[in-house]
N, CA, C and O of each residue as an XYZ file, in Angstrom:
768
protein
N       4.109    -20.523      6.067
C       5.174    -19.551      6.322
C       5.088    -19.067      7.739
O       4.757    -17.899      7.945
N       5.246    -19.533      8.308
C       5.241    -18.734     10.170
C       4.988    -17.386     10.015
O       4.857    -16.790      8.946
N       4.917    -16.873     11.280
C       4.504    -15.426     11.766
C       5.456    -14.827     11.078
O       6.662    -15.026     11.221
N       4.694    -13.722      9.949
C       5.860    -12.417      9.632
C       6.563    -12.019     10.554
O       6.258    -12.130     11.742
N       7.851    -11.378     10.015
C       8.847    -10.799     10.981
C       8.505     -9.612     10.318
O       8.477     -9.421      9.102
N       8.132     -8.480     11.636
C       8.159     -7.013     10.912
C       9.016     -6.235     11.723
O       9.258     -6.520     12.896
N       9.600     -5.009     10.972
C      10.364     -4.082     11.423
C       9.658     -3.040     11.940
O       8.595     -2.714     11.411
N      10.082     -2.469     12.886
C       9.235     -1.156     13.678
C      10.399      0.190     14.261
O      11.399      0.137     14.978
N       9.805      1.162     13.670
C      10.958      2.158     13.532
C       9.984      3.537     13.494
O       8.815      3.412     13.128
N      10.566      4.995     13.928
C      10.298      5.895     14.226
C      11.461      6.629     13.370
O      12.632      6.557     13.742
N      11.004      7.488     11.962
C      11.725      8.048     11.759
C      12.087      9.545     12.509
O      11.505     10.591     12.221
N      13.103      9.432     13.469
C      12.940     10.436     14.320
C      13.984     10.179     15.372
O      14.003      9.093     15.950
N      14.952     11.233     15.680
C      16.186     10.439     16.324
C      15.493     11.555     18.040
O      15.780     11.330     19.216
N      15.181     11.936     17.849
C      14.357     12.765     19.322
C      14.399     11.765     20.277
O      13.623     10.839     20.042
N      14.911     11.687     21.053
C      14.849     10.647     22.793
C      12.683     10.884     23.201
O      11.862     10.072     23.628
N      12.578     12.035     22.877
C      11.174     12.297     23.519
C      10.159     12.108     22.467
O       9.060     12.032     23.017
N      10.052     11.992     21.094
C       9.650     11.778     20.316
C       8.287     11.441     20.100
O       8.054     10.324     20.561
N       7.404     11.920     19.632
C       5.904     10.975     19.711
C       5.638     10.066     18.786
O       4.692      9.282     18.866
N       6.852     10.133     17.394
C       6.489      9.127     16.494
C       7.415      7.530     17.127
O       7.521      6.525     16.425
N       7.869      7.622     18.261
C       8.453      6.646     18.677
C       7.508      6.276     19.472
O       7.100      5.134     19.257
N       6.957      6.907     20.416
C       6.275      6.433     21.454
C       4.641      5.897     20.217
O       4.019      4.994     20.777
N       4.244      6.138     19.370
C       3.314      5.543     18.602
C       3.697      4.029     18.249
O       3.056      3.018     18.535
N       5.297      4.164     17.333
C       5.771      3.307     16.888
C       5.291      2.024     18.260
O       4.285      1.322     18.369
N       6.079      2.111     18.819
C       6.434      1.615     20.407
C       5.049      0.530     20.436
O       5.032     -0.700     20.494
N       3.618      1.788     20.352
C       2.137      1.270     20.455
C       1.785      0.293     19.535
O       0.922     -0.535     19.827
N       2.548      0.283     18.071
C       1.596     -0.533     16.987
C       2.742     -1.545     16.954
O       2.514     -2.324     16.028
N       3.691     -1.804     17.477
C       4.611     -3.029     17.381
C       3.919     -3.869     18.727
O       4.195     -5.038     18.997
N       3.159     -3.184     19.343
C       2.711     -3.956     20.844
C       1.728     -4.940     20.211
O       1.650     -6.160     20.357
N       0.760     -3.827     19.231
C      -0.299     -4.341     18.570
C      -0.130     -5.603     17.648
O      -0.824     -6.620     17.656
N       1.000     -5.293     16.813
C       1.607     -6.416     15.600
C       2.214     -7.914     16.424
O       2.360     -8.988     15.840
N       2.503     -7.676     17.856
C       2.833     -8.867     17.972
C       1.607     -9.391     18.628
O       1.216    -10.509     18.292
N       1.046     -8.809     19.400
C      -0.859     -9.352     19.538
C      -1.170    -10.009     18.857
O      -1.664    -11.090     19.179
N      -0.971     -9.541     17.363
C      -2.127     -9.819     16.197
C      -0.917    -11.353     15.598
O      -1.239    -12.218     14.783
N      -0.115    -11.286     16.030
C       0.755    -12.624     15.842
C       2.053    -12.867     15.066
O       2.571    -13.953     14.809
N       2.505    -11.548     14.721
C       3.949    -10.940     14.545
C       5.129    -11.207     15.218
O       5.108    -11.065     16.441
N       6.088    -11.541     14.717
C       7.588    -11.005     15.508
C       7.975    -10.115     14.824
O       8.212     -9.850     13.646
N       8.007     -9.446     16.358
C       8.540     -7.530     15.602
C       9.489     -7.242     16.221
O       9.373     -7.478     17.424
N      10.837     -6.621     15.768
C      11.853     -6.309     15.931
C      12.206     -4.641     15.666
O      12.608     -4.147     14.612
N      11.879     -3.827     17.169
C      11.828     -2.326     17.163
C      13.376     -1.905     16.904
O      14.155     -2.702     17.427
N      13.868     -1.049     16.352
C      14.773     -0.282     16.496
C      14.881      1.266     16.224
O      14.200      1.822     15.361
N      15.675      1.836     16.925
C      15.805      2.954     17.283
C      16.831      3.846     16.059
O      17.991      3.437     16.105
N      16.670      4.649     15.298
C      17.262      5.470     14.173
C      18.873      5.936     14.901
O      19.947      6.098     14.321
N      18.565      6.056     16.257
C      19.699      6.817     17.035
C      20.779      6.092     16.986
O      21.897      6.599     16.892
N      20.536      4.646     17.053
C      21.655      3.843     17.462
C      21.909      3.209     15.960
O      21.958      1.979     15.967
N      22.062      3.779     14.793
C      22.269      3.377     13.273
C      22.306      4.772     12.638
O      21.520      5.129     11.760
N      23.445      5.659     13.238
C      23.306      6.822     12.313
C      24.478      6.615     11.667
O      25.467      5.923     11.907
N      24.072      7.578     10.542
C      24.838      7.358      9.078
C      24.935      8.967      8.381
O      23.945      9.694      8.459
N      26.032      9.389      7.792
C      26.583     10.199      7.441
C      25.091     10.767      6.199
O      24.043     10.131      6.314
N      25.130     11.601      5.421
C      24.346     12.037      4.352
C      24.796     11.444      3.293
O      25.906     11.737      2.847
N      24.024     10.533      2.728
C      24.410     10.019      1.284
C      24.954     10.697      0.530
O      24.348     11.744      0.305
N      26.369     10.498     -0.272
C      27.047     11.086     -0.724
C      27.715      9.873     -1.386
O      28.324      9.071     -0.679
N      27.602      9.661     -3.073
C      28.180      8.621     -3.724
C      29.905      8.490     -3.691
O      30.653      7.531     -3.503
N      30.147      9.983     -3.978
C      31.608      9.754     -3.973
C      32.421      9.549     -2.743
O      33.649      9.499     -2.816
N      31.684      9.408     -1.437
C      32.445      8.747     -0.267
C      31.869      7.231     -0.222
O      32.454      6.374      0.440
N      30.620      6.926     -1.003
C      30.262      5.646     -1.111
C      31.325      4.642     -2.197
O      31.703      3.526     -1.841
N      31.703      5.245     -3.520
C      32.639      4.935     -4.228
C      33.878      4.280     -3.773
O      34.472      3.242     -4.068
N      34.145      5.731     -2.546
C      35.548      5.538     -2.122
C      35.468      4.359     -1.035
O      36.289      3.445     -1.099
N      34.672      4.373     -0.229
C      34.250      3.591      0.774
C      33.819      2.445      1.146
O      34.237      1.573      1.908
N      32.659      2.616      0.305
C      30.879      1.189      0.190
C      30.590      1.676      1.197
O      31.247      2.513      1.817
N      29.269      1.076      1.567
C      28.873      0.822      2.333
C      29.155      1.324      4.097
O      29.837      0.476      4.672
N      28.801      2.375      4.896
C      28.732      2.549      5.908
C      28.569      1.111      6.605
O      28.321      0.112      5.931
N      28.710      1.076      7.860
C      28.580     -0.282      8.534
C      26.976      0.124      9.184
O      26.134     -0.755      9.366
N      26.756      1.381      9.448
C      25.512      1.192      9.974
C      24.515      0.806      9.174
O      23.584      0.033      9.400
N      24.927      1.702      7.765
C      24.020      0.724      6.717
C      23.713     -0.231      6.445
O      22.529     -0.514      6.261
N      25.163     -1.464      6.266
C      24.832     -2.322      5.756
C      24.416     -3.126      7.420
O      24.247     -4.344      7.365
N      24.297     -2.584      8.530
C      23.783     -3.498      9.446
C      21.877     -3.279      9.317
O      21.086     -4.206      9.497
N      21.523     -2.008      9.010
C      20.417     -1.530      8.690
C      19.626     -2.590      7.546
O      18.538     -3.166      7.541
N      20.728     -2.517      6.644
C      19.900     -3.132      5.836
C      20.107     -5.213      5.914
O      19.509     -5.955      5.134
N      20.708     -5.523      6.611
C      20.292     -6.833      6.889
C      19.326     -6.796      7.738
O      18.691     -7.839      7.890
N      18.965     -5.663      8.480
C      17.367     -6.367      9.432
C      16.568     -5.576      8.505
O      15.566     -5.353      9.183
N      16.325     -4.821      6.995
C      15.835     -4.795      6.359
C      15.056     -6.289      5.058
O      14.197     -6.537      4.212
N      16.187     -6.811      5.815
C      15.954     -8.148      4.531
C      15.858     -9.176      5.072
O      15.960    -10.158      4.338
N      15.678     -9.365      6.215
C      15.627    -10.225      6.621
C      13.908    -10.299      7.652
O      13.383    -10.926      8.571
N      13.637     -9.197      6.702
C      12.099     -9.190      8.028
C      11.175     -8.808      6.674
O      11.693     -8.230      5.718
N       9.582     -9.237      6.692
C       8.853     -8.956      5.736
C       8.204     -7.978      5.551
O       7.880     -7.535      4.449
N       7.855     -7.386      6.945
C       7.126     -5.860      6.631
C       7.549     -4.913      7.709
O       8.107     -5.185      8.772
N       7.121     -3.561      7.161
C       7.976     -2.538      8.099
C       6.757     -1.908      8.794
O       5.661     -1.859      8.236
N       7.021     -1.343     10.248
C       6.178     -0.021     10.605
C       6.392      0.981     10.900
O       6.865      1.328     11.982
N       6.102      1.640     10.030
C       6.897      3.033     10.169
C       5.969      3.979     10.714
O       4.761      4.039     10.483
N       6.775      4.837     11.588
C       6.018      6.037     12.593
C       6.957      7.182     11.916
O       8.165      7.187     12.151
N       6.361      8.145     11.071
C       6.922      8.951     10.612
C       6.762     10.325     10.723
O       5.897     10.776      9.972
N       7.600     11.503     11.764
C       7.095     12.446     11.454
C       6.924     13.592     10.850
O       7.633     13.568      9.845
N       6.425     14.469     10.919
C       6.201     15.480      9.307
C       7.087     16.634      9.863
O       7.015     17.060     11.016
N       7.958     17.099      8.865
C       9.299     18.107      8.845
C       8.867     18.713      7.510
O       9.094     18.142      6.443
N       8.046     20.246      7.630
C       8.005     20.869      6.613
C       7.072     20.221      5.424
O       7.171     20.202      4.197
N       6.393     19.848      6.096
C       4.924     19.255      4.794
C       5.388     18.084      4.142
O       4.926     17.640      3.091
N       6.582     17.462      4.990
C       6.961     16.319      4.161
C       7.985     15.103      5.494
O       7.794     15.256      6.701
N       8.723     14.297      5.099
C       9.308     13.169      5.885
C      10.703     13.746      6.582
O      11.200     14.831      6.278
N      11.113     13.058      7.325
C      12.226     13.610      7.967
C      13.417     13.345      7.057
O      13.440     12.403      6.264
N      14.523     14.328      7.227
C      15.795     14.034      6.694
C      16.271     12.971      7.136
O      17.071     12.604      6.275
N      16.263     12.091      8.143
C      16.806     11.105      8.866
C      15.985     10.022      8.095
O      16.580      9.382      7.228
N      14.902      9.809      8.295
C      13.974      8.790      7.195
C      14.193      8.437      6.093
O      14.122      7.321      5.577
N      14.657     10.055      5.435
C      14.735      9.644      3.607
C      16.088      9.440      3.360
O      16.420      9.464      2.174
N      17.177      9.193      4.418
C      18.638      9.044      4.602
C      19.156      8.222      4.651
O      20.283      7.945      4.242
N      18.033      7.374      5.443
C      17.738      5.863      5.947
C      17.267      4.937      5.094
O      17.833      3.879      4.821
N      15.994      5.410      4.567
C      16.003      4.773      3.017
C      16.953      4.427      1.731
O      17.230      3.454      1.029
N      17.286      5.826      1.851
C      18.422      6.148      0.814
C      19.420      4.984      1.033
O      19.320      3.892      0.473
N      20.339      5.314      1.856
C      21.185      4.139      2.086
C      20.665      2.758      2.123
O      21.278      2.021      1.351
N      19.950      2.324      2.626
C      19.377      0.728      2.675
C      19.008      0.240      1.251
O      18.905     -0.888      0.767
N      18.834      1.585      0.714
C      18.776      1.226     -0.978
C      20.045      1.041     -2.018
O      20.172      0.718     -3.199
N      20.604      1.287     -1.318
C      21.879      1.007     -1.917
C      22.595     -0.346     -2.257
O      22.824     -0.997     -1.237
N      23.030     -0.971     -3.476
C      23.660     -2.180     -3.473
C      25.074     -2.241     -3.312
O      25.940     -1.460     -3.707
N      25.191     -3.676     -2.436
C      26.294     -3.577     -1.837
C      27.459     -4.222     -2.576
O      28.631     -3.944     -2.322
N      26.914     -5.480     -3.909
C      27.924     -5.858     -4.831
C      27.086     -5.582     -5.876
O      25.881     -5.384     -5.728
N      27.919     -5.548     -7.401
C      27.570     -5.205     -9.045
C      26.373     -6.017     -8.836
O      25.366     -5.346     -9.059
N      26.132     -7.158     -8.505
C      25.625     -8.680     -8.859
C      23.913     -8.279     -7.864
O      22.792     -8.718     -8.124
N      24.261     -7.477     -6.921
C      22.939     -7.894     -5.938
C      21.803     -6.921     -7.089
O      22.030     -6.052     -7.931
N      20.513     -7.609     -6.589
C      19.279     -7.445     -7.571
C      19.026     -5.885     -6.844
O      19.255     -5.905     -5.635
N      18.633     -4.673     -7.336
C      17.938     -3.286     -7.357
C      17.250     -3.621     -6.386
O      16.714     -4.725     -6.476
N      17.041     -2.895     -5.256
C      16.221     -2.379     -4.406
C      15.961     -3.909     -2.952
O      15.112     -3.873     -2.061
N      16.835     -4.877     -3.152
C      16.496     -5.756     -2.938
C      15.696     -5.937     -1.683
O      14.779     -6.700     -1.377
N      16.417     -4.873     -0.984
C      15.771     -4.421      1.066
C      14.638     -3.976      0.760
O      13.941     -4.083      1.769
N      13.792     -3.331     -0.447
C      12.863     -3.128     -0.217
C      11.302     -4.190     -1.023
O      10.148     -4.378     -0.637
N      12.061     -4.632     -2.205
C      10.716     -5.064     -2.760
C      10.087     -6.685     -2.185
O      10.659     -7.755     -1.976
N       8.820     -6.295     -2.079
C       7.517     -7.279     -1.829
C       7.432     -7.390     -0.533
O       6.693     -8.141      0.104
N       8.458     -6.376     -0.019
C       8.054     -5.893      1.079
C       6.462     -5.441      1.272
O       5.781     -5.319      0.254
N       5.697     -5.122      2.960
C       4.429     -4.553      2.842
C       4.927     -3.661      3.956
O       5.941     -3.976      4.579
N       4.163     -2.419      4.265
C       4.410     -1.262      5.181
C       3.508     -1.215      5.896
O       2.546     -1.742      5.337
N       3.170     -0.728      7.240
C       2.250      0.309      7.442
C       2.185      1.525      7.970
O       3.079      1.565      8.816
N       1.535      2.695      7.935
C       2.507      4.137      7.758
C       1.802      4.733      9.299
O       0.571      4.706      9.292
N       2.234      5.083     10.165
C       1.293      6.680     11.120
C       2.373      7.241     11.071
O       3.485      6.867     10.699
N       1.853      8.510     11.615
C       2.674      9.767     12.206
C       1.854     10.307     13.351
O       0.676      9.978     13.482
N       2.415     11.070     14.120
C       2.107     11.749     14.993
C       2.565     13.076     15.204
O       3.760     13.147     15.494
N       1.900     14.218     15.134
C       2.720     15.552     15.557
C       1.578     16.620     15.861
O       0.371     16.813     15.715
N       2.663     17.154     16.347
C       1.916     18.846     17.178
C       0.377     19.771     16.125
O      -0.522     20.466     16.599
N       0.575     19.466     14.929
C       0.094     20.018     14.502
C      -1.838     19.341     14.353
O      -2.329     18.382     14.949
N      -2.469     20.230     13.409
C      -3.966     19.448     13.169
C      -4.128     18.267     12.347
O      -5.082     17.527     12.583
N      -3.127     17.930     11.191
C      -3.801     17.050     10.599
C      -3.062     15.790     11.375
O      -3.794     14.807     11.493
N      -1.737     15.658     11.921
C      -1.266     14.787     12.271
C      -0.297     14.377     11.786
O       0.122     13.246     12.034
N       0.297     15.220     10.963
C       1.257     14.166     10.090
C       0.657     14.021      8.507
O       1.274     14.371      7.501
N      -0.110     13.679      8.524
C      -0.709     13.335      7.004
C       0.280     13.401      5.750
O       0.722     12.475      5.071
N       0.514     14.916      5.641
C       1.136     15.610      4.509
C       2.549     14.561      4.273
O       3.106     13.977      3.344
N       2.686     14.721      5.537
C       4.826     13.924      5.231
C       3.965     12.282      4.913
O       4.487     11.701      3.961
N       3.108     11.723      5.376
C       2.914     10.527      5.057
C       2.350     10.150      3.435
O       2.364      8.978      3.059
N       1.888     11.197      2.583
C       1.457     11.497      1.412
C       2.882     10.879      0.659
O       2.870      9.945     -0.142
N       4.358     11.776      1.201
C       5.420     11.968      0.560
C       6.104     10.265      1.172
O       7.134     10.007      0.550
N       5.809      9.383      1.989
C       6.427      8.747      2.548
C       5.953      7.073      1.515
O       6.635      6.148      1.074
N       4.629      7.356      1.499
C       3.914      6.510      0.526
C       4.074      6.557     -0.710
O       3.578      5.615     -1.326
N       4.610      7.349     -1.309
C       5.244      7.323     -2.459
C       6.643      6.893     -2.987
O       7.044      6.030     -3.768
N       7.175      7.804     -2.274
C       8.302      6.785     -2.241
C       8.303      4.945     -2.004
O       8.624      4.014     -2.742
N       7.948      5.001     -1.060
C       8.018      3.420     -1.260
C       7.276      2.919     -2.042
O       7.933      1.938     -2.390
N       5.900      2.864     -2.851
C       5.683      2.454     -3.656
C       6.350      2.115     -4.626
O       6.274      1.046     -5.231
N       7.447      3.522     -4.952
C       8.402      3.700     -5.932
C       9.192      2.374     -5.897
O       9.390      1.482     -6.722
N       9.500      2.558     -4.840
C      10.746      1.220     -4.805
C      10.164     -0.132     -4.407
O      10.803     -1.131     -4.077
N       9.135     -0.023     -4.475
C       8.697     -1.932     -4.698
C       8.111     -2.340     -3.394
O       7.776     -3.508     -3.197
N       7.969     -1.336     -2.433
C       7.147     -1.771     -1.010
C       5.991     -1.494     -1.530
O       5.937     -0.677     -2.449
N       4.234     -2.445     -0.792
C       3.160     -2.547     -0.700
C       3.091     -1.603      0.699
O       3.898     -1.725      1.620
N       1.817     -0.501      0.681
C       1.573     -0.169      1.699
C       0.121     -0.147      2.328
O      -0.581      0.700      1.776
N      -0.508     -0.833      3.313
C      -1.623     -1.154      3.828
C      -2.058      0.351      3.385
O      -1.407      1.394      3.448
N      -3.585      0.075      2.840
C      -4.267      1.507      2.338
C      -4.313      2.347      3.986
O      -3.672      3.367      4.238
N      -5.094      1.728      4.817
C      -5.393      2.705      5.793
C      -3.825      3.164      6.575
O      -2.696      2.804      6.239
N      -4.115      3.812      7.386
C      -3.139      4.573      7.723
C      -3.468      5.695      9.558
O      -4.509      6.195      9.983
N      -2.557      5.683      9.939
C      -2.738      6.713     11.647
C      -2.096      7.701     11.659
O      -0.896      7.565     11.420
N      -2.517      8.797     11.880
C      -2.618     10.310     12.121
C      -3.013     10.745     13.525
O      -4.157     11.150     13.730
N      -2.346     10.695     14.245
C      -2.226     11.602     15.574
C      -2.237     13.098     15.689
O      -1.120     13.497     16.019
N      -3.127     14.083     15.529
C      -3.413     15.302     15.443
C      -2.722     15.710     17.071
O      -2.745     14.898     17.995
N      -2.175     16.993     17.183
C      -1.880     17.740     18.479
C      -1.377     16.164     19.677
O      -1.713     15.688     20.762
N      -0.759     15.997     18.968
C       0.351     14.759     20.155
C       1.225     15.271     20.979
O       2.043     14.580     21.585
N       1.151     16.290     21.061
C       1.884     16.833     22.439
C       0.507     16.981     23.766
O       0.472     17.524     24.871
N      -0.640     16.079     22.833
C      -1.786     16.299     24.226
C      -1.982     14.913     24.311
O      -2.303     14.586     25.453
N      -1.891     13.770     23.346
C      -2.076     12.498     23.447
C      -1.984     11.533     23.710
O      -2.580     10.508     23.379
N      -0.694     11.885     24.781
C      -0.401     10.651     25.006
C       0.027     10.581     26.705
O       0.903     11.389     27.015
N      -0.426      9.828     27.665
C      -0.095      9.462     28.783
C       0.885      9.328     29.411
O       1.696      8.620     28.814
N       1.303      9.762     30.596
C       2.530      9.941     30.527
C       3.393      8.567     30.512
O       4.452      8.616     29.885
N       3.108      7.578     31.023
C       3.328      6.324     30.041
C       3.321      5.359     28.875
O       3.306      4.139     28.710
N       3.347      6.945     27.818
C       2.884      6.236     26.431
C       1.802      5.948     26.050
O       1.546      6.325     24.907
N       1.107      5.456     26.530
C      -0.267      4.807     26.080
C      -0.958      6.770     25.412
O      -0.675      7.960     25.558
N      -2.151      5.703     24.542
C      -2.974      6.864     23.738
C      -4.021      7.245     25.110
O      -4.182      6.485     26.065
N      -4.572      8.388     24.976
C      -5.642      9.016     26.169
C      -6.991      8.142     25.400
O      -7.837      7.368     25.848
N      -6.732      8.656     24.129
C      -8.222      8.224     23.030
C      -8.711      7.111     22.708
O      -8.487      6.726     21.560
N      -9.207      6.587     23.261
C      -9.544      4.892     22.907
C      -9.786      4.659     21.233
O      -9.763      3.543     20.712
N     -10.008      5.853     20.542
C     -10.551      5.526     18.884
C      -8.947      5.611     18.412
O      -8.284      4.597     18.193
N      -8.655      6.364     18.343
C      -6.787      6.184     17.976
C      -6.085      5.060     17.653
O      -5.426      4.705     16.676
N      -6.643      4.158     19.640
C      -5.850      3.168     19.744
C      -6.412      2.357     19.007
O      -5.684      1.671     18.288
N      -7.981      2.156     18.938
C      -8.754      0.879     18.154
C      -7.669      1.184     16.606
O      -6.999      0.370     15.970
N      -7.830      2.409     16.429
C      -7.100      2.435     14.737
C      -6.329      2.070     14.523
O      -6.373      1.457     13.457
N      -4.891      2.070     15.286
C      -3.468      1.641     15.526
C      -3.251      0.036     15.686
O      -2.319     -0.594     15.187
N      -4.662     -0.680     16.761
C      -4.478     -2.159     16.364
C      -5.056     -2.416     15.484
O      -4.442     -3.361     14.988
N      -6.255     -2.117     14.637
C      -6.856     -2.404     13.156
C      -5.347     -2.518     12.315
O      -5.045     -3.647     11.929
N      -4.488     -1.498     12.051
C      -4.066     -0.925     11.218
C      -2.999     -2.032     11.585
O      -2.433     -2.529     10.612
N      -2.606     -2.533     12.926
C      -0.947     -3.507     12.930
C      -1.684     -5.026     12.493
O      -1.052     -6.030     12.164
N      -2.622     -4.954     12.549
C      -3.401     -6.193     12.441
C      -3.291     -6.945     10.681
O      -2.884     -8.025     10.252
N      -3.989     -5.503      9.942
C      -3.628     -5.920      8.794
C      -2.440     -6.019      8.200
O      -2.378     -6.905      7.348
N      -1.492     -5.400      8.378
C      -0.337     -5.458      8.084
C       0.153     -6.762      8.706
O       1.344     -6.917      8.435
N      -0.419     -7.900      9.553
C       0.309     -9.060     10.018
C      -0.348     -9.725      8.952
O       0.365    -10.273      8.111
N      -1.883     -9.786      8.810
C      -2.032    -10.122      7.764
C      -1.826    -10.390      6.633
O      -1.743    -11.451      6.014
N      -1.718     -9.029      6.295
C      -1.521     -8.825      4.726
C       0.175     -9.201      4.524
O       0.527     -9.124      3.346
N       0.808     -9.428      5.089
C       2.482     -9.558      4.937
C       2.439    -11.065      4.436
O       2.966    -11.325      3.355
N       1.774    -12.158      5.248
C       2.178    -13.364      4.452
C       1.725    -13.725      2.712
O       2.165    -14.275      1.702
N       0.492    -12.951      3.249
C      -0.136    -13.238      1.464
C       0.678    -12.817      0.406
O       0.810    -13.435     -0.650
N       1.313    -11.586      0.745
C       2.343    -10.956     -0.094
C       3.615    -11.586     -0.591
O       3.947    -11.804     -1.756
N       4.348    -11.870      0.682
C       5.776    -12.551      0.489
C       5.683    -13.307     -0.281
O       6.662    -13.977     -0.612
């Protein structure tokens, strides 16, 4: 099966963002480790608030259903997610939401997401890093049929971490961030 194709995304529409500029770091890592990774940006695929009865009337948003063909068409995701209130961003679980959506009677449940594999960081201002929203982020997808690499990156106080060219200050961070894109190149073919 050739090099997984993985998706790399920052739930986080912020231009200045630190879960982008992470993201940014472990898609560098995933194609190192022997990936084609395909980054995109939440900003340039926004989509109204899920709401069935304009979906009824409607289907399908176009940003959605463009969302969710580079959902299905790639084997694992990396998600940089950051924590809004002890939990995932509204933009994240919006993004999900919709990509979960089927687009004819006939297509199979969840199809963008299952046997899919993930791998999760966050980054934010605070001490643990994110953690908490990544608790809520891992569940969900389990729910819906994504595998998610056990370990996981937490960027504590990221408004100090990062260079002003992106890069991590912390050399242990970064070792974690390529461990962590590494297995996920890994672990994606065994899965599919």
């Amino acid at each position: 099966m050739g090099n997984p194709r993985i998706l790399a995304f920052a739930g986080s529409l912020r231009s200045g963002s630190f879960n982008k500029k992470l993201v940014r770091l472990a898609a560098r890592a995933a194609r190192a480790a022997g990936a084609e990774v395909t980054e995109i940006d939440l900003l340039d695929f926004q989509l109204p608030l899920l709401n069935q009865d304009d979906e009824d009337a409607h289907g399908l948003p176009e940003n959605a259903k463009k969302l969710k063909a580079l959902f299905l068409s790639h084997q694992g995701l990396l998600l940089s997610a950051p924590e809004y209130n002890s939990s995932l961003s509204a933009v994240l679980k919006n993004t999900l939401d919709w990509v979960s959506r089927a687009e004819t009677p006939d297509e199979t449940p969840l199809a963008a997401f299952t046997g899919k594999t993930a791998a999760l960081m966050s980054a934010s201002p605070g001490a643990l890093g994110g953690l908490r929203g990544l608790v809520h982020l891992r569940a969900i997808l389990g729910n819906i049929g994504v595998w998610t690499v056990p370990a996981q990156v937490c960027i504590p106080k990221a408004h100090e971490a990062f260079t002003p060219d992106g890069a991590l200050k912390d050399p242990h961070p970064q070792a974690a961030l390529e461990d962590l894109a590494r297995k996920l190149v890994e672990t994606t073919p065994k899965l599919a």
